[in-house]
C-alpha positions in Angstrom: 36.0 -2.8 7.5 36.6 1.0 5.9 39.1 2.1 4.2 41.5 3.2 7.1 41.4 -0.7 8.6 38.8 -0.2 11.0 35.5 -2.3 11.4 32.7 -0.6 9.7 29.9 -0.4 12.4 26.7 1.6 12.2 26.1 4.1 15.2 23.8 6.2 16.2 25.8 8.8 16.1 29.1 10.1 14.7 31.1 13.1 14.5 32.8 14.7 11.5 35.1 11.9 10.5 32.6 8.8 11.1 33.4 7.8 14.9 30.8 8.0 17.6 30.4 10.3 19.8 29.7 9.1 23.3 31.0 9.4 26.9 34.5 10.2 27.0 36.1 7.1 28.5 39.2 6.0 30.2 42.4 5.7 28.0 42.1 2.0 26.2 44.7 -0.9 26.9 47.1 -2.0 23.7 45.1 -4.8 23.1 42.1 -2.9 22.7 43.5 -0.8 20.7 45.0 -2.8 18.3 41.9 -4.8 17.7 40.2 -1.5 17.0 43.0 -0.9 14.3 43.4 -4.2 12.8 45.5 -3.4 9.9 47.8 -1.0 12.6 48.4 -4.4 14.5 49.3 -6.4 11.2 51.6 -4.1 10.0 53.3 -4.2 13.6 53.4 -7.6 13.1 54.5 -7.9 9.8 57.6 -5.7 10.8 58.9 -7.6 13.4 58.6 -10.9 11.1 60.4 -8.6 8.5 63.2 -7.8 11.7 63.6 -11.6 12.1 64.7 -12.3 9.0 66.9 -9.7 8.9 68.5 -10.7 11.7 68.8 -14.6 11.0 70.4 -13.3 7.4 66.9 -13.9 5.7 67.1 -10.6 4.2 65.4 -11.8 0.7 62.5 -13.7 2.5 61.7 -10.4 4.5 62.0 -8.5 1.2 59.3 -10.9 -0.4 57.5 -10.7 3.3 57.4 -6.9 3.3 56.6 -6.4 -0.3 53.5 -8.6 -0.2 52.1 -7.8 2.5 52.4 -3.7 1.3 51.0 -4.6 -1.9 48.1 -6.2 -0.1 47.5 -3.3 1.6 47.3 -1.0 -1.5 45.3 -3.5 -3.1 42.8 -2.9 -0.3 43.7 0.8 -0.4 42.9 0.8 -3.6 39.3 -0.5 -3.3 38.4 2.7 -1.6 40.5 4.6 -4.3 38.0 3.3 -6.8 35.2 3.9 -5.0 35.8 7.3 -4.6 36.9 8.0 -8.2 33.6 6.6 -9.2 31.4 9.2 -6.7 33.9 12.2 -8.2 36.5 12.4 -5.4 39.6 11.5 -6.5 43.2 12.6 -5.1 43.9 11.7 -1.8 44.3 7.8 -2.0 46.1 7.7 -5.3 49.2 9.2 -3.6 48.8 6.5 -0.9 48.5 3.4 -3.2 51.0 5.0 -5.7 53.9 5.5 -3.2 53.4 1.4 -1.6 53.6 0.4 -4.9 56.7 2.3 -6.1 58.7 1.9 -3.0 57.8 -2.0 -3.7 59.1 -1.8 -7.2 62.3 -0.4 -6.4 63.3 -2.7 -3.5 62.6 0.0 -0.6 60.3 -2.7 1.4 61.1 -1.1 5.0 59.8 2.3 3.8 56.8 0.5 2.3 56.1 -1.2 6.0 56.7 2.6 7.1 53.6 4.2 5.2 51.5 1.4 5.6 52.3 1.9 9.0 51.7 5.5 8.6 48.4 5.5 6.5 46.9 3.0 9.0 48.4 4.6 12.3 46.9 7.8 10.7 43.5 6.5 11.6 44.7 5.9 15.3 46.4 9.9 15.1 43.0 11.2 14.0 40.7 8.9 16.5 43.5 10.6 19.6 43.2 13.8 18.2 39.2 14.0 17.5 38.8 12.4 21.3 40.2 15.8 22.6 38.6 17.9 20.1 35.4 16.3 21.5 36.3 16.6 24.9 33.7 18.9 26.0 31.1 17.6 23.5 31.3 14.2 25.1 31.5 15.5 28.7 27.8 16.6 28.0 26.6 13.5 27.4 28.6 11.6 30.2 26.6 13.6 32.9 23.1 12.2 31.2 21.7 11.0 34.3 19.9 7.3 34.1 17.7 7.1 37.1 15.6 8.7 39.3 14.8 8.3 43.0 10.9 8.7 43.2 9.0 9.3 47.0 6.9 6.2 48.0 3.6 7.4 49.2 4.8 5.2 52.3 8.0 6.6 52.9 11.1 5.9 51.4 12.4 6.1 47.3 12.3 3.8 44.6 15.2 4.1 41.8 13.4 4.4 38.6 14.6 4.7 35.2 14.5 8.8 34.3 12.0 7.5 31.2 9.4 6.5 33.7 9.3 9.5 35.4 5.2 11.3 36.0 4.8 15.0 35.7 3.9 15.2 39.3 5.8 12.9 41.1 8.2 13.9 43.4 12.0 12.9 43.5 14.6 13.1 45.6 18.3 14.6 44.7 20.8 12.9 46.6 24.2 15.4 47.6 26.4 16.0 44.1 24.0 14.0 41.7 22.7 15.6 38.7 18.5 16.5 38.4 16.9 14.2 36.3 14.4 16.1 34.8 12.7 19.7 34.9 11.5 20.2 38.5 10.6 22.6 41.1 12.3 23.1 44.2 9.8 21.9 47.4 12.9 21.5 49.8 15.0 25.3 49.8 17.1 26.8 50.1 19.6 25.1 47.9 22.5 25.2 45.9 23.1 23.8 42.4 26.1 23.9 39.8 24.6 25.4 36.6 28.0 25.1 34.6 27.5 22.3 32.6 24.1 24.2 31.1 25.2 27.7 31.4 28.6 28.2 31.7 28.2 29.9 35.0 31.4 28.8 37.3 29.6 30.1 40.3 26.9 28.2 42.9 23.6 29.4 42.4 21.1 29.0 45.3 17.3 28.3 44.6 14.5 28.8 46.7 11.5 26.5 47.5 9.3 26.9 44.7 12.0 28.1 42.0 12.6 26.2 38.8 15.0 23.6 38.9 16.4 22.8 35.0 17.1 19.1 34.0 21.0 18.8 34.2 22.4 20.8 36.8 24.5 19.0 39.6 22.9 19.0 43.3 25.5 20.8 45.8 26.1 19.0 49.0 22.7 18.3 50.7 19.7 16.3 49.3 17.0 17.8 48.0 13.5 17.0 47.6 11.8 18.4 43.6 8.2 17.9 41.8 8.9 16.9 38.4 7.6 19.4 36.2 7.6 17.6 33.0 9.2 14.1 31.5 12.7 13.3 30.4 11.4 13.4 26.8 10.1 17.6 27.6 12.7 18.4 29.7 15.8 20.8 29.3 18.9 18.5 29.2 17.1 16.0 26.8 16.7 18.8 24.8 20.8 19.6 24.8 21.5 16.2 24.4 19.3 15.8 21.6 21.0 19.3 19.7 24.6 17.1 20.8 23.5 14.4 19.6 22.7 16.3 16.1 26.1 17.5 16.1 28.1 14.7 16.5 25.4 13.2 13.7 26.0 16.3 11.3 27.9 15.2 8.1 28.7 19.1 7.4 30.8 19.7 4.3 34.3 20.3 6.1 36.6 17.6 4.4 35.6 19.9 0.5 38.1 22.7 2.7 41.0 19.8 2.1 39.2 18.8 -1.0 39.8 22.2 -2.6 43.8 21.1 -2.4 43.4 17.4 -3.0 44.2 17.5 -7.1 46.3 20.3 -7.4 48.5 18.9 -4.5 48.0 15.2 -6.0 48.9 16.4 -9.4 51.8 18.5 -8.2 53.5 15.6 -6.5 53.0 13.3 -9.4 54.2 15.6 -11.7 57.5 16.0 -9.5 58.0 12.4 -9.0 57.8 11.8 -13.0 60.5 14.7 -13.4 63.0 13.6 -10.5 62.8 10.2 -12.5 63.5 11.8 -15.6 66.0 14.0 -15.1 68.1 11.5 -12.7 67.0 8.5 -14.4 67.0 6.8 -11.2 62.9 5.2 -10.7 64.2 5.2 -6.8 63.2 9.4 -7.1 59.8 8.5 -8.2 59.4 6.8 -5.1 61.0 8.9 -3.0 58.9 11.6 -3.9 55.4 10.3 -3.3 57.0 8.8 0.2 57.2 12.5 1.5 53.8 13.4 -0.3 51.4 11.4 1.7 48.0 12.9 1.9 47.5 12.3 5.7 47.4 16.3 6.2 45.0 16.9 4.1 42.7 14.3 5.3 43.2 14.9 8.8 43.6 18.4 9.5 39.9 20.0 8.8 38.1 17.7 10.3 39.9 17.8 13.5 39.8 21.5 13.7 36.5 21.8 13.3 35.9 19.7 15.8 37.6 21.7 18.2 36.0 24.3 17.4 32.7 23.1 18.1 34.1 21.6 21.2 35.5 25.2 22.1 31.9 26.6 21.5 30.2 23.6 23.6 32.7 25.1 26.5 31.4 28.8 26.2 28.1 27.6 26.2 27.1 27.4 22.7 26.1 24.3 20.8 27.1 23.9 17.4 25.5 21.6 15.1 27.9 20.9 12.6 31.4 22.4 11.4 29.4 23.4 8.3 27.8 26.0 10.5 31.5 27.7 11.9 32.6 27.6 7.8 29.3 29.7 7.4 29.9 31.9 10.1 33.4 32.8 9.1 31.8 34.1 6.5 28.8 36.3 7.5 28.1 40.0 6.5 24.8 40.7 7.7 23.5 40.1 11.5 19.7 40.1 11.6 18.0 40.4 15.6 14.3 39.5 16.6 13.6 42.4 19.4 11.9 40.9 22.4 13.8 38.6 24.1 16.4 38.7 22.1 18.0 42.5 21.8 15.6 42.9 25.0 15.8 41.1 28.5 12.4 39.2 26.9 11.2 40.1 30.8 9.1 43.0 30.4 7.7 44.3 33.1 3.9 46.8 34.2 4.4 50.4 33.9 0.9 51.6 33.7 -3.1 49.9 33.7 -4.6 52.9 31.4 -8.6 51.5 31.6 -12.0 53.2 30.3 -14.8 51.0 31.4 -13.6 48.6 34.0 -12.0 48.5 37.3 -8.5 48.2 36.7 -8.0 45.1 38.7 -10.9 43.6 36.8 -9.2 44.3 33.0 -6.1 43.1 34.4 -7.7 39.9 35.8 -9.5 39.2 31.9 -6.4 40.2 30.2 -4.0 37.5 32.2 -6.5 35.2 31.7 -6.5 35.2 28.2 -2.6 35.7 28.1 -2.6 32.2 29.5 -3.0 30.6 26.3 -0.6 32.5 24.7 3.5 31.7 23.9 4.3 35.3 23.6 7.1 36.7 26.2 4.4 39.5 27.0 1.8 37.8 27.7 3.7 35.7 29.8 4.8 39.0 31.8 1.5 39.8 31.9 0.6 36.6 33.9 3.2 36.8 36.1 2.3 40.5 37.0 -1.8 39.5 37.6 -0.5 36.6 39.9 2.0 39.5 42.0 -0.9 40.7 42.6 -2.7 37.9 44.0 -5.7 38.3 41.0 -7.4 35.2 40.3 -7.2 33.9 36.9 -10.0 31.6 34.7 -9.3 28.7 32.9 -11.4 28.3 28.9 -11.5 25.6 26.5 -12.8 28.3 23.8 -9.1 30.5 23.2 -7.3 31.0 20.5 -3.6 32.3 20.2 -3.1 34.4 16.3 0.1 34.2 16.0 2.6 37.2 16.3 -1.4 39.6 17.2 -2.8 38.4 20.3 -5.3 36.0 21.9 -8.9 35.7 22.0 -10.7 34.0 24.5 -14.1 33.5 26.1 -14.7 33.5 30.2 -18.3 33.0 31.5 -19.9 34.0 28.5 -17.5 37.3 28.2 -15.6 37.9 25.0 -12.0 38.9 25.7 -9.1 40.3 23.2 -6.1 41.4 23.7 -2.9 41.9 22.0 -1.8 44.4 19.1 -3.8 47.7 18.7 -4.5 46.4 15.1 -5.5 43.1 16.2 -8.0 44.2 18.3 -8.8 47.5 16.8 -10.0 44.7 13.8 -12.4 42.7 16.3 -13.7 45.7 18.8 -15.0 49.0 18.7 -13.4 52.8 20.0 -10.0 51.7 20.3 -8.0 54.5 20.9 -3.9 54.6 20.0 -1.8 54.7 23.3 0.4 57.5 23.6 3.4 56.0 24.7 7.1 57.7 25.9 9.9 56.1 24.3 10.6 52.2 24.7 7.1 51.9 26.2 4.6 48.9 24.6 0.8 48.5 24.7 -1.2 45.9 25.0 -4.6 46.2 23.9 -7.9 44.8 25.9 -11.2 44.4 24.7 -14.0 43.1 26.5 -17.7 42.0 24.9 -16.2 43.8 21.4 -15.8 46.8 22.9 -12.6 48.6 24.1 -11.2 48.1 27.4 -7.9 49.8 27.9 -4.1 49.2 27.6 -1.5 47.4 29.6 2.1 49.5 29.3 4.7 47.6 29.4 8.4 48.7 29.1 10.8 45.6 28.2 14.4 47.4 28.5 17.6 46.6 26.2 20.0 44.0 27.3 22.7 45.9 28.9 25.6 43.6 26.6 24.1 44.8 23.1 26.0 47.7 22.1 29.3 46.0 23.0 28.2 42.8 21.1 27.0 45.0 18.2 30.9 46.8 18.2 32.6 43.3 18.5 30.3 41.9 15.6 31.4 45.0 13.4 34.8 44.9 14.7 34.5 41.3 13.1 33.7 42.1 9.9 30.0 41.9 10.1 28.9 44.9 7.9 25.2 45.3 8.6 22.9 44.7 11.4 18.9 44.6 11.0 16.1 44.0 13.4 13.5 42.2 12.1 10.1 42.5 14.7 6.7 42.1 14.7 6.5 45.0 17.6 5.6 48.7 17.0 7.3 50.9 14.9 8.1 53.4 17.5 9.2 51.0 19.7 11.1 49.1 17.8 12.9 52.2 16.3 13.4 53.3 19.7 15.6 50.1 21.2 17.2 50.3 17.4 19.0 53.6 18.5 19.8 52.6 21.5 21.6 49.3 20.5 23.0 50.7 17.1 21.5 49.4 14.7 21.3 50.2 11.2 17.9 49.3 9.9 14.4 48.5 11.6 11.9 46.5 9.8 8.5 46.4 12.6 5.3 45.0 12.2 6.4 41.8 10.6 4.5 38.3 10.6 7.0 35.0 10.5 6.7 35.1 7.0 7.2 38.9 6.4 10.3 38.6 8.6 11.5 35.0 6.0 10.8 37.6 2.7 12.4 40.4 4.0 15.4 37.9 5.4 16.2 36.6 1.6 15.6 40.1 0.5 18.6 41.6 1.7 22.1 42.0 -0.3 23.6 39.3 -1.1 25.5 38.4 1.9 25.5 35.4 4.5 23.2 36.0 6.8 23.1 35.2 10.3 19.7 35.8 11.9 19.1 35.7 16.4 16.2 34.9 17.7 14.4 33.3 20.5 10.3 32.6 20.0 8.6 30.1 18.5 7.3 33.0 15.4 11.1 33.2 15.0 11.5 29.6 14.0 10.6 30.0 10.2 13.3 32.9 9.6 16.0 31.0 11.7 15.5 27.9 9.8 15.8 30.7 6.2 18.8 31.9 7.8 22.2 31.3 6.5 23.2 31.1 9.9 20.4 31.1 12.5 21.3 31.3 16.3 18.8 30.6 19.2 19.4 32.4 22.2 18.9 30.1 25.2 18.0 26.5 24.9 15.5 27.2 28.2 13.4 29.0 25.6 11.5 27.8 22.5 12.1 24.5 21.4 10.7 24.8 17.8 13.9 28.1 17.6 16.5 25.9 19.0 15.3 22.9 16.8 15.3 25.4 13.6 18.6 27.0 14.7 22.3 26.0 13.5 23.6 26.9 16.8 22.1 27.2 20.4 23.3 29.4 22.9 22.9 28.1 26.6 23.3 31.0 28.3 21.4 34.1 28.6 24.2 36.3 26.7 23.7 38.3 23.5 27.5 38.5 23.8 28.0 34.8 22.9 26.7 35.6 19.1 29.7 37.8 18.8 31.9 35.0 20.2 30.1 32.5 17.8 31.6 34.7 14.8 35.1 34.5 16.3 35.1 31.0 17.2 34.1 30.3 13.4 36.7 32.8 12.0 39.5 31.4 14.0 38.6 27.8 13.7 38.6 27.9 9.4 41.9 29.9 10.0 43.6 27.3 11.7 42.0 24.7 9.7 43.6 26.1 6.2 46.4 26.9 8.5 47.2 23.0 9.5 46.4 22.9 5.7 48.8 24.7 4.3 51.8 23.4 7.2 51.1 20.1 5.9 51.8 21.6 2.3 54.5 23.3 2.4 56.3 21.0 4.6 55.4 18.2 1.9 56.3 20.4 -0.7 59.6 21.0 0.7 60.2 17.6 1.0 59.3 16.6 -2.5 61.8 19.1 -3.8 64.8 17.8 -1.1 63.8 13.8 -2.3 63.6 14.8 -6.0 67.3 16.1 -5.9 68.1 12.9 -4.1 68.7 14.4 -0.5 66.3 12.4 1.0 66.1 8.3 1.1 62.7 6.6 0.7 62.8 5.0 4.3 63.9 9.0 5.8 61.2 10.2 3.9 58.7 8.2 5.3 59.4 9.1 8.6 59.8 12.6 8.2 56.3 12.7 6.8 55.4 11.2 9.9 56.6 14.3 11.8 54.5 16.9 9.1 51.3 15.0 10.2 52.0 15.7 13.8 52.5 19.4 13.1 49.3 19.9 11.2 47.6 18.0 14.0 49.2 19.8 16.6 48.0 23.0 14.6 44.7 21.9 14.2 44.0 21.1 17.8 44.7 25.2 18.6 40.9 25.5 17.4 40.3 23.9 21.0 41.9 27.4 22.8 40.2 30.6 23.4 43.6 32.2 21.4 44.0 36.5 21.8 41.1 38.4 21.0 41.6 40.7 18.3 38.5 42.5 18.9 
């Protein structure tokens, strides 16, 4: 049992405060509830014992009823008060323990039922409140589908458990179900509900052939897909495996209440001792620590943190622990990878410049080699050869060098292609492209001698420049791009979004040592490819933009966003500022209003039993307060 009167259980996974996170579910009956809060259901107990008494005239055996059964309570209180003392934390519980035990002393045994009552009910308060800060974390693992309806060769389906699902094999999605795994379309048109991945409200329609992600509801007819990989590989594993983290992350945000924990402690203690003093009435000592309860402090930052992860899950963006949002509060330099990222990451053929072979030919070699090769242009150039109907070879002899190309060998023919370094380094007479601005080249050698270029223009994401604005508007003082593209080009989409500084030609690691040599400011860094995994993992902050892209980014990154939006970064930063706002917000209610009482209880204006309830009505403000992390509020910028 912890320390709040709850059964101690190990879960898979938890959310800030310790409770697991899993499918929202419907509201639980008394009982269950009560046997969830054991100590809650005593104490309920114990008072209408205590009310007995009182009425059959008992009033000394309910004193003696009350009072041990309080004491009992601090005594187990104080177990966890030791505990924590000894690992350096120490505050919080000696107000709790302290005020049973005074009220005991000095013969107020209702008000000591009243913060038992309170501490333990506190637990139930914070559970209620952290269910709806999790709302929309938990409503993302609720739609987790369980089974699959696999073809028989013969005719008909057979339900199937999603984990025994073939790359291959086809399924069929009944009317308003939700696509088990990542799929292609065999039975269009159709039309799916994206929401839950993107944060798109609208339909979208597919046709045959088209991508179907893992996830996304079925509209109303059935559909027939071709599972494209397994539930382990496929997109909605992946988000519930970065929820999952989430809910697991044990980020730093109860030192926020921590920071106020002794002075607040020490403050209350130190009134209490002088409202005895002065009156020379011990009743003031109690009545003091009554109205000083720490149930503020140890409930307002966690809960709105949690709603502010649960108001990013909403917009699309998956944070992995309320340590992230403190960090991004913070942030004072924005680092961007290019492609992809400040770019569409779709670039598209302008121009086949060859020397020596057809064009069609050097096109067909080039693709061919791109195959084996995780960049976003070579995967533009593969999708351009097959446009054009040009057939493509398969190798078992090609090599991907990271962030420079891809070397491969068809029929006995040595092909290169990537940067003009790259293969300028492995070939002979290669010739710089001259290239307008925001054009790229991609260098093709054949049998170690030059082939030609591949132009490719990959424009900037229309949403930059206002993103850029809201991040400055937010405080974020610098931006940098850190690419391992061309100078020229790089300098060129610079100027168009705004940015400040341009660092080109980088490898992973150039891009980590140029990352941890910038001023001393949090950084946040946005990327998308697998080379940008190293410098999002250095990053003070490192965002992933889209969880359909590289998995080693998102697995590296703090935060994911789910849809394709550059925009959402900027939001990111506003979610994190406003949610450590409220937090110390709810904070500081619960300390002033604590405050205030202490000083109306030390000049005797408040009785112990009052006291405790109107310290009941300060934790529901702060909560209250907290749970406005879980709205959009007004934009300031």
């Amino acid at each position: 049992m912890d320390d709040s009167g709850r059964p101690a259980v190990d879960t898979p996974a938890q959310d800030q405060a310790g409770r697991t996170l899993t499918a929202a579910s419907p509201r639980q009956p008394v009982g269950t509830a009560l046997r969830r809060y054991p100590i809650v259901a005593l104490t309920i107990g114990a008072g209408m014992v205590v009310a007995g008494l009182m009425l059959a005239g008992q009033e000394p055996a309910a004193r003696w009823v009350a009072s041990a059964f309080a004491l009992s309570v601090a005594a187990f209180q104080s177990v966890g008060m030791v505990r924590g003392i000894l690992k350096g934390r120490w505050g919080i519980d000696v107000l709790a323990v302290t005020a049973i035990v005074a009220t005991v002393v000095v013969g107020e045994y209702i008000a000591s039922l009243i913060i038992v009552l309170m501490l333990s009910g506190g637990a139930a308060l914070e559970d209620f409140a952290a269910g709806r800060a999790t709302r929309e974390l938990t409503s993302l693992l609720a739609r987790a589908p369980r089974t699959a309806h696999r073809e028989n060769p013969g005719g008909g389906t057979t339900d199937i458990p999603i984990g025994a699902v073939e790359v291959g094999e086809v399924l069929l999605v009944r009317p308003s179900e939700v696509v088990p795994v990542d799929a292609v379309l065999l039975s269009g048109p159709a039309v799916f509900d994206e929401s839950a991945l993107t944060g798109e409200s609208l339909p979208v329609e597919r046709q045959t052939d088209s991508p179907v992600s893992s996830g996304v509801l079925n509209g109303p007819a059935a559909v027939r897909v071709r599972a494209v990989a397994r539930e382990e590989d496929s997109q909605y594993s992946r988000i519930i495996a970065l929820v999952r983290e989430a809910a697991g992350s044990r980020a730093p945000v109860v030192r926020l209440a921590d920071r106020y924990a002794v002075p607040f402690t020490a403050l209350a203690l130190a009134l209490a001792a002088a409202a005895w003093y002065l009156s020379g009435d011990a009743a003031r000592f109690a009545e003091v620590l009554v109205v000083a309860t720490p149930c503020p402090l140890l409930i307002a930052a966690p809960v709105a943190f949690l709603g502010g992860m649960s108001r990013a899950a909403r917009a699309g963006i998956i944070v992995k622990g309320g340590g992230t949002l403190e960090q991004l509060s913070r942030v004072g330099t924005a680092a961007f990878d290019k492609t992809g990222t400040l770019t569409g990451g779709k670039p598209t053929l302008e121009e086949i410049r060859s020397t020596s072979l057809a064009p069609g030919e050097m096109m067909a070699l080039a693709a061919s080699a791109e195959q084996y090769s995780s960049h976003v242009l070579a995967a533009a150039v593969v999708a351009e050869a097959r446009s054009r109907g040009l057939a493509l070879e398969t190798t078992e002899t090609a090599t991907e060098h990271a962030t420079n190309g891809v070397s491969a060998v068809f029929s006995g023919r040595q092909v290169l292609v990537g940067k003009e370094a790259f293969v300028a380094g492995r070939a002979a007479g290669v010739e710089p492209a001259v290239l307008a601005p925001g054009q790229m080249a991609v260098y093709v050698a054949v049998d170690g001698a030059f082939a030609g270029t591949l132009i490719m223009r990959d424009p900037l994401r229309p949403e930059v420049p206002d993103t850029l604005s809201a991040l400055r508007a937010l405080g974020v003082a610098e931006t940098v791009m850190l690419t391992g593209d061309a100078a020229a080009t790089a300098q060129f989409i610079a100027t168009e979004a705004g940015i400040t500084r341009v660092e080109a030609g980088l490898l992973p690691e150039d891009k980590v040592r140029l990352l941890h040599a910038l001023p001393r400011r949090l950084v946040m860094m946005v990327g998308d490819g697998v080379n940008d995994a190293p410098v999002l993992a250095a990053a003070d902050v490192g965002i992933a933009m889209g969880a359909r892209g590289s998995t080693a980014a998102s697995e590296s990154a703090d935060i994911v966003i789910m849809l394709d939006d550059l925009g959402k970064v900027a939001e990111s930063v506003r979610i994190g500022r406003r949610t450590v706002r409220i937090a110390v917000e709810s904070i500081w209610i619960g300390i002033s209003l604590s405050v205030a009482l202490m000083v109306l209880a030390a000049v005797g204006h408040i009785p112990a039993v009052a006291g405790a309830l109107s310290q009941e009505a300060v934790d529901l403000a702060t909560i209250l307060n907290a749970l406005r992390a879980l709205t959009p509020g007004r934009q300031r910028h």
